[in-house]
Each structure stands twice: as structure tokens, then as C-alpha cells.
C-alpha positions as CSV (number, residue, x, y, z in Angstrom):
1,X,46.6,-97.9,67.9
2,X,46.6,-94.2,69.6
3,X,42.9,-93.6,70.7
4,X,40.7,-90.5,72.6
5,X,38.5,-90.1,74.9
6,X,35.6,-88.1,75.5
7,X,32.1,-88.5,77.9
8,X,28.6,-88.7,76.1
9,X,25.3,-87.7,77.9
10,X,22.4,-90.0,76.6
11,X,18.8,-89.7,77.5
12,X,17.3,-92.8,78.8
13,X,14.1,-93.6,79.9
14,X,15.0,-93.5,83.7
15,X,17.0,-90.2,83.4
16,X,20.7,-88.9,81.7
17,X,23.4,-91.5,81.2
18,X,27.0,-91.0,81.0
19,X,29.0,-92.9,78.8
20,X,32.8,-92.8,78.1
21,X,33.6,-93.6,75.0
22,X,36.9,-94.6,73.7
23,X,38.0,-95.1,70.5
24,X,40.9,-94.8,68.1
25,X,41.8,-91.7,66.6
26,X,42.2,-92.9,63.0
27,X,39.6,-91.5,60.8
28,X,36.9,-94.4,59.7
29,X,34.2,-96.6,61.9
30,X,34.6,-99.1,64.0
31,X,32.5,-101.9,65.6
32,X,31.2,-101.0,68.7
33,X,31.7,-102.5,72.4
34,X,29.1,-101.9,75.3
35,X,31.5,-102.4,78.2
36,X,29.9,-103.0,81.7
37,X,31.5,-102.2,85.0
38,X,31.4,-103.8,88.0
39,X,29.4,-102.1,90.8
40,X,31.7,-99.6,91.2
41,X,31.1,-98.2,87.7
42,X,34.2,-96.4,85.7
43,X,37.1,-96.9,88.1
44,X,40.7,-96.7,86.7
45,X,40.9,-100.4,86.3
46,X,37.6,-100.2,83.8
47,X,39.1,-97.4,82.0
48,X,42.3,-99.1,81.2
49,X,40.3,-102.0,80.5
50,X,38.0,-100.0,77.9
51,X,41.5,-98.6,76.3
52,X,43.1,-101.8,75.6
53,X,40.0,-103.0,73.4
54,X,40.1,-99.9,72.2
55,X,43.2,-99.9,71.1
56,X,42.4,-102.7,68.7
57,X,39.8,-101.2,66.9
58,X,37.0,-100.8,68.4
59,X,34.4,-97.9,69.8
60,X,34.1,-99.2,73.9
61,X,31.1,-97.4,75.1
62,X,31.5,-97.3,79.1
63,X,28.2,-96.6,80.5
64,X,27.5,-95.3,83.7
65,X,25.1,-98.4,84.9
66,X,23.4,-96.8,88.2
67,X,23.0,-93.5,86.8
68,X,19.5,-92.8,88.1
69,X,21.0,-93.9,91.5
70,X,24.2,-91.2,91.9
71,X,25.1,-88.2,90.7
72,X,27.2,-88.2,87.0
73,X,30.4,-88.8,87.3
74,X,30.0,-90.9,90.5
75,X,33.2,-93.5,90.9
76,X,32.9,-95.5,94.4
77,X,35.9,-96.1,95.9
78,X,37.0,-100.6,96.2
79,X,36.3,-100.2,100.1
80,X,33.5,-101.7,102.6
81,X,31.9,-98.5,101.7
82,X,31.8,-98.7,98.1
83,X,31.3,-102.2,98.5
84,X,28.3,-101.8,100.1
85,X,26.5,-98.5,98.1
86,X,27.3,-100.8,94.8
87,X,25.6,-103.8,95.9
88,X,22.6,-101.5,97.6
89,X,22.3,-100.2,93.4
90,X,22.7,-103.8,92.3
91,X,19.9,-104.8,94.5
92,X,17.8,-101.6,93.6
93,X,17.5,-101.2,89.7
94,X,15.9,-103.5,87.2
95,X,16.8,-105.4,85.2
96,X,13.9,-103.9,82.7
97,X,16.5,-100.4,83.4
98,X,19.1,-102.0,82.5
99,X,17.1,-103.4,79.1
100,X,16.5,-99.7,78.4
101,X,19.9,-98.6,79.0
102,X,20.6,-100.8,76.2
103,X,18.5,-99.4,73.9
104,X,19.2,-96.0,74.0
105,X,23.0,-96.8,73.7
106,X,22.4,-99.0,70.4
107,X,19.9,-96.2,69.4
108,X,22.2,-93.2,69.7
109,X,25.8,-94.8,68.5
110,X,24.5,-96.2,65.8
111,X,23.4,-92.9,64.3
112,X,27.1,-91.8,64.7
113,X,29.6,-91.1,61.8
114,X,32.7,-93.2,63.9
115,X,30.6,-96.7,64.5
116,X,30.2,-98.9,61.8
117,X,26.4,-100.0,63.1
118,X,28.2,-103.7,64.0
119,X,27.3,-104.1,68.2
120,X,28.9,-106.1,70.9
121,X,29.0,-106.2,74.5
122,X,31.7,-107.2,77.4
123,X,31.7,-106.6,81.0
124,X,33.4,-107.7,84.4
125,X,31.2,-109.2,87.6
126,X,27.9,-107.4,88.0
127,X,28.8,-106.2,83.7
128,X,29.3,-109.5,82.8
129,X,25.8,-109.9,83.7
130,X,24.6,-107.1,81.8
131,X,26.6,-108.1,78.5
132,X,24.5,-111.3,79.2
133,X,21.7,-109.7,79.7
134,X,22.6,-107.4,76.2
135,X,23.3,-110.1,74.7
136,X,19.0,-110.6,74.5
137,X,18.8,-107.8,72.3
138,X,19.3,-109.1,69.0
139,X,21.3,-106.0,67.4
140,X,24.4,-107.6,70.0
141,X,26.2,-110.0,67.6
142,X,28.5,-111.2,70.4
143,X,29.5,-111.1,74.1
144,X,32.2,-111.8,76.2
145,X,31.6,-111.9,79.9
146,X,33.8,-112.3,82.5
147,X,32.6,-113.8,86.0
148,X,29.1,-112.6,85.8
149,X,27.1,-112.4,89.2
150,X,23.7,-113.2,89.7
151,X,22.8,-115.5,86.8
152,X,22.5,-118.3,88.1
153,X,20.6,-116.8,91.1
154,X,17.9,-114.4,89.9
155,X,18.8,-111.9,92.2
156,X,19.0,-109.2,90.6
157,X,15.2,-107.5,90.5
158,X,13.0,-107.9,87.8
159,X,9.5,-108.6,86.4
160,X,8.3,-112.6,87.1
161,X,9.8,-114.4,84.0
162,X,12.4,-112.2,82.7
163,X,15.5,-113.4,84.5
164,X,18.5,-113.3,82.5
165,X,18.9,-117.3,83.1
166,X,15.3,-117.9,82.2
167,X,15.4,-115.7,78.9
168,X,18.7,-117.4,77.4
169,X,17.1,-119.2,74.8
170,X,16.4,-115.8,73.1
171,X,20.4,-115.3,73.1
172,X,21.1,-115.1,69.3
173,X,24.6,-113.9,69.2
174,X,27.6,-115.9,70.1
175,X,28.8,-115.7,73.9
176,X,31.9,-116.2,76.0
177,X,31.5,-116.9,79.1
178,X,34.8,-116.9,81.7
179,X,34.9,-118.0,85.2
180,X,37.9,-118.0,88.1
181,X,37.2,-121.5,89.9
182,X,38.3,-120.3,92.7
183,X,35.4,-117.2,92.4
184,X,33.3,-117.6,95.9
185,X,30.7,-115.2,94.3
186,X,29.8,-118.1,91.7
187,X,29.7,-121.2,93.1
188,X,30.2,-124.4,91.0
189,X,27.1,-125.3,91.2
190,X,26.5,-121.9,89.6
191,X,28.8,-122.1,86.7
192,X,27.1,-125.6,86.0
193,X,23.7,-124.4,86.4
194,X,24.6,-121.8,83.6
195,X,26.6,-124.6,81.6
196,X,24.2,-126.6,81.1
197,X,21.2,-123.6,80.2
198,X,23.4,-123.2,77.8
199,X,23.8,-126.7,76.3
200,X,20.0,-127.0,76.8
201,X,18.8,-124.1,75.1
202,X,21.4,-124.8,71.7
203,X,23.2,-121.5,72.5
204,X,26.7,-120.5,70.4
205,X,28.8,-120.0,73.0
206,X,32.9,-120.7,74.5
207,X,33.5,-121.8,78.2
208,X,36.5,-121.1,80.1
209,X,37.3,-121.7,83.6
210,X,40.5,-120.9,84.9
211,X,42.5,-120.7,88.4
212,X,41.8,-117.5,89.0
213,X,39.6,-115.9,92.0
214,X,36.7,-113.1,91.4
215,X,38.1,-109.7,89.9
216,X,41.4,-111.5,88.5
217,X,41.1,-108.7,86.0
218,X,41.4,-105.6,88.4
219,X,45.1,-104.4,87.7
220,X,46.3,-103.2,90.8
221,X,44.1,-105.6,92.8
222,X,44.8,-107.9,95.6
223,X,43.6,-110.7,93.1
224,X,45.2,-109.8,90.0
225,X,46.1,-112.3,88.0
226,X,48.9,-110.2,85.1
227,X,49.2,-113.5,82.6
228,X,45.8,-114.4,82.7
229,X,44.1,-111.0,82.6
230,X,46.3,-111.1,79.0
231,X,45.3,-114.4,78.0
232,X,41.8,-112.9,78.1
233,X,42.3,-109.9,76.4
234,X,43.4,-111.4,73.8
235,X,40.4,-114.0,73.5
236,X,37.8,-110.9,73.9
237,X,39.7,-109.1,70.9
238,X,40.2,-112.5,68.5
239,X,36.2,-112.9,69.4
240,X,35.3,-109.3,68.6
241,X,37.3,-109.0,65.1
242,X,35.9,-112.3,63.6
243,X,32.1,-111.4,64.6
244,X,32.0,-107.6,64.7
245,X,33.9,-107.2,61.6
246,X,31.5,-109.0,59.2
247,X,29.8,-107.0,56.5
């Protein structure tokens, strides 16, 4: 399926946000994808990312998820310096901001003639928090999150209580949650931690671990992992057009 592209500035309660949106260029609506980047927001390896799923039918919304801390338009580069101004924004916004970016996404595409009202939500690392973390608002029907940070650990800042790992009883939509065993930035104990939240709070949800290290999704990346980067692509899509697609 051909698709387009275009950039759409959203007010939010903490200030303008940009999201790319891409999405085919067949007239109609489509389900809707909230995809989260990693820290380094809308590199080239989230973009192609964004157009495969959009490719098969969907709207992928990419927001910009530090906004209020860079400039618009602001892509940091995969080196120690990027590195470390992404982890500095991790460490600095709330999770309550990132609630709100939520919101004003679901409130704005929903109102628009190419989205069929139907919500979802996907990311990568730091995003596959976030879809998690989406995945509390109950318009998100399902999520597929890919080596999500900071779960398990509560490090991310927010208000006593409303940790994403805390809050996942609230979870209402299905989830899939997908790990690289050989991820140092999620540590068994981690995974398991999360695993058994999950089992514990009576959650809809799929687990897959595979032998893959942290960012095995990154084309172009030292870690790169071609067959299953595929493999998942094609589990995010099967899980998107048998929940997304309902009436």
C-alpha cells in the first residue's frame, strides 16, 4: 500500500507537539497507531518503522515525545552525545506529560476525516514504555511494545503511586510485550517482575522473548537483527488488524 507523509502541530498542555503522521493514500479511514520513539525521537530508523505499519493500513501518528524539552523538529544523533541529552529528557519529563500527550493526540485524530476513531499504540525502548503507559487510557484497544525501559524500575518521574508497573491492573486493552534476552537494559529479573504483574493483575496480553540484544529493530544498527525485526512486524500488524479493525 503507497502512503504520505505530512507533520501535525498539536497543542498540549506542556506546549506544541509535533507529530508525523503517516498513512496510506487510499481514500477512506483507518485505525490509528500512536508510535513511540526511543529517546532519540523520529530518527530514520523510526520513520521507516512508522511506514511499514503504515503500509498496512493504518494512520502511525509519530509524536515528538520531549517536545517541551528541544526545539521542533529536533532528531539526536545515536552517539554518546545523543545518548546522553535523550536519557537527560527521559529522566526530566513526567510521566503525568506523557499521560497528556496522550490525550491531546486521541483528542485531535479522532476528530479527523482519515481515522476511523479505533486507537492503538506501539513503540521501541523508552516508547515501548509509553505504549504501556497508553495503553492506561482506555480509548487504546491494544499495544505492542517492544523492549520497554523502566517498567520494572519506576524510574522514570512521576507522582507517588502512578508508576506504570503499579497502575497495570487498569490496562484494559490487549498487550504484547517483546523482549531480546540478551537486552542488558532489562534484566531478567525485570522481564519476570513484569511477567508475573501481568499474570497477577488478569491482564490480556502475549509474551515473547527472543535472542536478540536491545534495539534489534534499529535497521542499520550494530544490533540489528533483519529476520527477527520481520518476524515482529508481522506480529504487530496480525495484532493491529484483528483488534483495531472491529466495529
Amino acid at each position: 500500500m503507497i502512503i504520505q507523509r505530512h507533520d501535525q502541530d498539536i497543542n498540549t498542555p506542556t506546549g506544541t507537539m509535533r507529530c508525523t503522521v503517516y498513512r496510506p493514500q487510499a481514500e477512506g479511514r483507518f485505525p490509528c497507531i500512536f508510535f513511540y520513539s526511543e529517546i532519540f525521537q523520529q530518527t530514520a530508523p523510526i520513520a521507516r518503522s512508522a511506514a511499514i505499519m503504515a503500509g498496512h493500513g493504518f494512520v502511525v501518528i509519530v509524536p515528538e515525545v520531549f517536545h517541551e524539552l528541544n526545539s521542533i523538529g529536533t532528531v539526536l544523533g545515536y552517539d554518546d552525545e545523543g545518548k546522553d541529552k535523550g536519557n537527560a529528557d527521559k529522566f526530566t519529563k513526567t510521566l503525568e506529560a506523557h499521560d497528556s500527550d496522550t490525550v491531546a493526540m486521541l483528542e485531535y485524530f479522532e476528530q479527523q476525516d482519515y481515522c476511523t476513531g479505533q486507537f492503538g499504540s506501539m513503540g521501541v525502548c523508552l516508547g515501548g514504555h509509553l505504549a504501556y503507559r497508553a495503553a492506561l487510557n482506555p480509548r487504546i484497544q491494544a499495544s505492542f511494545c517492544l523492549y520497554a525501559t523502566d517498567i520494572h524500575s519506576n524510574t522514570i518521574p512521576c507522582d507517588e503511586g502512578n508508576d506504570s508497573f503499579t497502575r497495570t491492573k487498569e490496562i484494559q486493552g490487549e498487550l504484547t510485550m517483546v523482549w531480546g534476552k540478551q537486552d542488558p537494559h532489562v534484566s531478567t529479573e525485570g522481564r519476570q517482575k513484569i511477567y508475573q504483574q501481568l499474570i497477577d493483575t488478569d491482564r490480556l496480553f502475549t509474551w515473547h522473548e527472543f535472542n536478540g540484544q536491545h534495539a534489534f529493530m534499529r535497521d542499520g544498527g550494530d544490533r540489528y537483527d533483519p529476520a527477527l525485526a520481520l518476524e515482529c512486524y508481522n506480529k504487530a500488524v496480525a495484532l493491529f488488524q484483528r483488534t483495531l479493525h472491529k466495529a
